[in-house]
PLY file of the C-alpha trace (Angstrom):
ply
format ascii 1.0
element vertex 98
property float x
property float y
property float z
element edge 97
property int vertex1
property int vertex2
end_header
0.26 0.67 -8.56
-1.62 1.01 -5.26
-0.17 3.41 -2.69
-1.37 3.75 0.53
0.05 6.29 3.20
0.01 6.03 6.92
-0.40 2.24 6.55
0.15 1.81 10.17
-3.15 3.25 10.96
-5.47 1.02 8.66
-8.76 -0.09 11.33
-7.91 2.76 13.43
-11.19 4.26 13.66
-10.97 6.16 16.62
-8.09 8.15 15.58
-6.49 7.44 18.87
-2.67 6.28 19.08
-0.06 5.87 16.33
0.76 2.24 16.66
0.51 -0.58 14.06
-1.62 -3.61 15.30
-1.45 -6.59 14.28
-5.49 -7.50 14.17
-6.07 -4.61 12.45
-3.55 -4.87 9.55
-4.97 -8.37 9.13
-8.21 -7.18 8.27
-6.85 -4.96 5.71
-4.48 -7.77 4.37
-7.76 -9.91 3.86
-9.44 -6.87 2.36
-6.42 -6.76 0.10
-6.30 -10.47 -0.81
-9.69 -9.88 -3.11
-7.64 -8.61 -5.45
-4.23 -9.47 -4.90
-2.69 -13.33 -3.88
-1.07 -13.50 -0.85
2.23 -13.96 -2.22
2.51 -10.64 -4.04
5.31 -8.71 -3.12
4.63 -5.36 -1.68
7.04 -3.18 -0.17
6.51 -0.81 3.02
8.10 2.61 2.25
9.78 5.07 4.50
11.02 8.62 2.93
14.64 9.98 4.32
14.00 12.77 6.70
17.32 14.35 6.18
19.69 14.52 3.04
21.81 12.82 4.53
19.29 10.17 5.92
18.48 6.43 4.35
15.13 5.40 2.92
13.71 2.49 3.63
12.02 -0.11 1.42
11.24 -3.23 3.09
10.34 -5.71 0.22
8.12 -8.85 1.40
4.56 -10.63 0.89
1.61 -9.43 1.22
0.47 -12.32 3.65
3.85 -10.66 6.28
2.34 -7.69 6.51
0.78 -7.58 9.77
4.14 -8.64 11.59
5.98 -6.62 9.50
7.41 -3.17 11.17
5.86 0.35 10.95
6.40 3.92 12.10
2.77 6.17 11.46
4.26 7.68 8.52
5.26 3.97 6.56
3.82 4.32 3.26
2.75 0.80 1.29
3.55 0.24 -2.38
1.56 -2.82 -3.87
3.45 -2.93 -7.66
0.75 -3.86 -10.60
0.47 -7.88 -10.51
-1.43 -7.31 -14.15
-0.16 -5.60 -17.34
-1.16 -3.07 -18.34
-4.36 -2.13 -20.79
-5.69 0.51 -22.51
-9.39 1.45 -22.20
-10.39 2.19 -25.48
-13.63 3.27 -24.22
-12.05 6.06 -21.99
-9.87 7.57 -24.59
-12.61 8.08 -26.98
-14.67 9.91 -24.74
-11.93 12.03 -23.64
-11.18 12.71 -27.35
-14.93 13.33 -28.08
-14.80 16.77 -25.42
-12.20 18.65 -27.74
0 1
1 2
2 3
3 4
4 5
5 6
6 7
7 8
8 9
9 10
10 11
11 12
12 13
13 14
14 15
15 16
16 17
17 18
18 19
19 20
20 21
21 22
22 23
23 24
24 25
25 26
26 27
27 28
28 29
29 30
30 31
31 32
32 33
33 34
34 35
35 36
36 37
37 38
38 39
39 40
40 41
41 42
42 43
43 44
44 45
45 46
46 47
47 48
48 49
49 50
50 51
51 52
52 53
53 54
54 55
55 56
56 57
57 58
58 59
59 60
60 61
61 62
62 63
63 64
64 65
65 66
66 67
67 68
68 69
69 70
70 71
71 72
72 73
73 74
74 75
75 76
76 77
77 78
78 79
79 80
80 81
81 82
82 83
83 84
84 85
85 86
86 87
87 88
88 89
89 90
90 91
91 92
92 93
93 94
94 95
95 96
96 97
């Protein structure tokens, strides 16, 4: 599962403004589309503020995602498109330090 917080501000290198554009969420949806297609579904992720507030989970393709909606603080959850596998080769060497 890939998370990535503050999606609104992917390409924003200058660290000025809080607004999701377009171009620049493009970029990272091509970036993106190396290892995903552009028909996964992702959903964009927004925590309640309040207890008695709603979340909001916004399910829809990867390919939507630079028309899609943001506030600064919209979080993106890419599910695993693979099952999956255990790396035998990791577990041994953990079990090899004691």
């Amino acid at each position: 599962m890939l998370l990535l917080w503050q999606v609104a501000l992917a390409g924003n290198l200058d660290c000025i403004g809080f607004e999701a554009r377009p171009d620049r969420l493009g970029i990272l949806v091509d970036k993106l589309g190396r290892w995903y297609p552009m028909n996964t579904e992702v959903i964009l992720y927004k925590a309640a503020t309040l207890p008695v507030g709603n979340h909001r989970a916004q399910h829809l393709a990867l390919s939507e995602l630079p028309q899609a909606s943001y506030n600064e603080y919209t979080t993106l959850v890419i599910p695993p498109t693979l099952a999956l596998e255990r790396d035998n080769e990791y577990w041994d060497r953990l079990r090899a330090l004691g």
